[in-house]
N, C-alpha and C positions, 0 to 999 in steps of 0.2 A: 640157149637164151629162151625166158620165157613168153610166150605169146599173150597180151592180152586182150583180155577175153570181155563183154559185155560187160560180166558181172561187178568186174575187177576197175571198171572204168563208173563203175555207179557207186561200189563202195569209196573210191577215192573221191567222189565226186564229195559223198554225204561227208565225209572225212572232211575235207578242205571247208565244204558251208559250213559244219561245228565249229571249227576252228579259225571261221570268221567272225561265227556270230560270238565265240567265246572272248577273241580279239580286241574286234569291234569296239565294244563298253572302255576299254581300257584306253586303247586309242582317240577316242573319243573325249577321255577327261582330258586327255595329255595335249591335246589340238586347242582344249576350250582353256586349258591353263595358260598357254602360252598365247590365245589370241586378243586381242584388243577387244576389251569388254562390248564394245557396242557394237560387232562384227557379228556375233552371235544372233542376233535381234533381223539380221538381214537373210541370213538363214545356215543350214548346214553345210558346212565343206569337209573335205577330205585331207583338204593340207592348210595348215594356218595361214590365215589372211588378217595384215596388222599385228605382225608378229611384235610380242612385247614381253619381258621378264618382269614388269611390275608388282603381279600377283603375290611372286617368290621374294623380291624386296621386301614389301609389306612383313609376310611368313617369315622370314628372316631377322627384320629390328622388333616384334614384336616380344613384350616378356614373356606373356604366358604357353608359348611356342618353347621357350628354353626350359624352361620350370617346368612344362611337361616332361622334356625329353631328360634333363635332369630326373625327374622322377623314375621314370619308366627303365633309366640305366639304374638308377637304385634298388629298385624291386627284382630286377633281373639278376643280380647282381648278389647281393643279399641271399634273397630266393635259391639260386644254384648252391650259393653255399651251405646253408641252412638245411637244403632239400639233401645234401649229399653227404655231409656229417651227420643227421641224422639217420638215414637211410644206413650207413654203412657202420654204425654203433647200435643199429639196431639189429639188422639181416647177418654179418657176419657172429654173433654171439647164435644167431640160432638156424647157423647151418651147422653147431657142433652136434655131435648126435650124445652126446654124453650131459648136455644139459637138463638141468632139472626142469620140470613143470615146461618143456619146451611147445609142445603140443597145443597146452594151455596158453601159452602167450599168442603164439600164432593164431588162436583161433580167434582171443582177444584182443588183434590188430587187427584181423582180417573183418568182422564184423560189420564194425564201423565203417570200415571203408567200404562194403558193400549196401547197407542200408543206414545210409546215411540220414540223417534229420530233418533234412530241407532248410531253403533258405529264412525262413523264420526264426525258426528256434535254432539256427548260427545265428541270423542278425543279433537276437535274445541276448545269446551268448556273449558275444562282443559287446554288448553296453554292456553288461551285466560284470563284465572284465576290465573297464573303464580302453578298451583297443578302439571302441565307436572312433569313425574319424582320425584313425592316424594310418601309418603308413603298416604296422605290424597289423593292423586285416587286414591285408592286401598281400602280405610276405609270409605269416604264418599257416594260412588254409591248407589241408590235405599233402600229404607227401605220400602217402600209402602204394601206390603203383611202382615208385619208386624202390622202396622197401622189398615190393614182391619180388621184379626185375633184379635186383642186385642179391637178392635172399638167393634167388637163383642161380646168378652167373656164379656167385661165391662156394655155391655145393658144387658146379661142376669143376671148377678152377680145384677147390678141394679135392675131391675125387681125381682129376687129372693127376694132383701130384700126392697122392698117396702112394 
């Protein structure tokens, strides 16, 4: 059994206060959600006082709560598909080593995805492609890592089974 020692009692110690103060914030919103709006104004607690589901009511009959979250399953949604058909009709044709101009292609995905444009001249791009304002900005931007990652596991799975 091991003996503890000074030092071993001061790094637990810093351990536990990081992991309060990192806590803390979170605890904090969760205390002020569930407590009765005008409880706060009296001062800070550690355990809700005037406990009330209200706030969550409200969050709940509201539209634009649903229309987000609608949203947000769509882009997700979409986005994995999108990113992984793509991804896998691109990186599997050039893990063959027998392709022509393969080299050349890689170098010409790789590029872009490294020195990219910046957020201007995308925005540009998107009006310019009538996408301003719908949901495809948001579902079509960058898959390129993607691509690398799978270009990858694909030569090794290759290789495995040669």
């Amino acid at each position: 059994m091991k003996k503890f020692e000074f030092f071993d009692i001061v790094v637990y110690g810093v351990c536990g206060a990081m992991t309060l103060f990192a806590l803390y914030p979170m605890w904090y919103v969760l205390i002020m959600s569930v407590t009765d709006p005008l409880q706060p104004l009296r001062g800070i607690y550690l355990i809700p006082k005037g406990f009330t589901l209200e706030g969550y009511w409200r969050i709940l009959h509201e539209r634009q709560m649903w229309l987000g979250t609608f949203n947000s399953i769509i882009y997700v949604i979409s986005g994995t598909l999108l990113a992984l058909v793509t991804s896998v009709l691109m990186a599997y044709p050039l893990t063959r080593p027998n392709l022509m101009f393969r080299r050349f292609v890689v170098v010409y995905l790789l590029i872009p995805m490294y020195l990219g444009g910046g957020m201007i001249p995308y925005f540009l791009l998107l009006q310019k492609l009538g996408m301003y304002n719908t949901r495809w900005a948001l579902i079509l931007p960058g898959y390129g890592i993607f691509f690398i990652i799978l270009r990858r596991i694909l030569h090794v799975i290759q290789n495995v089974l040669a």
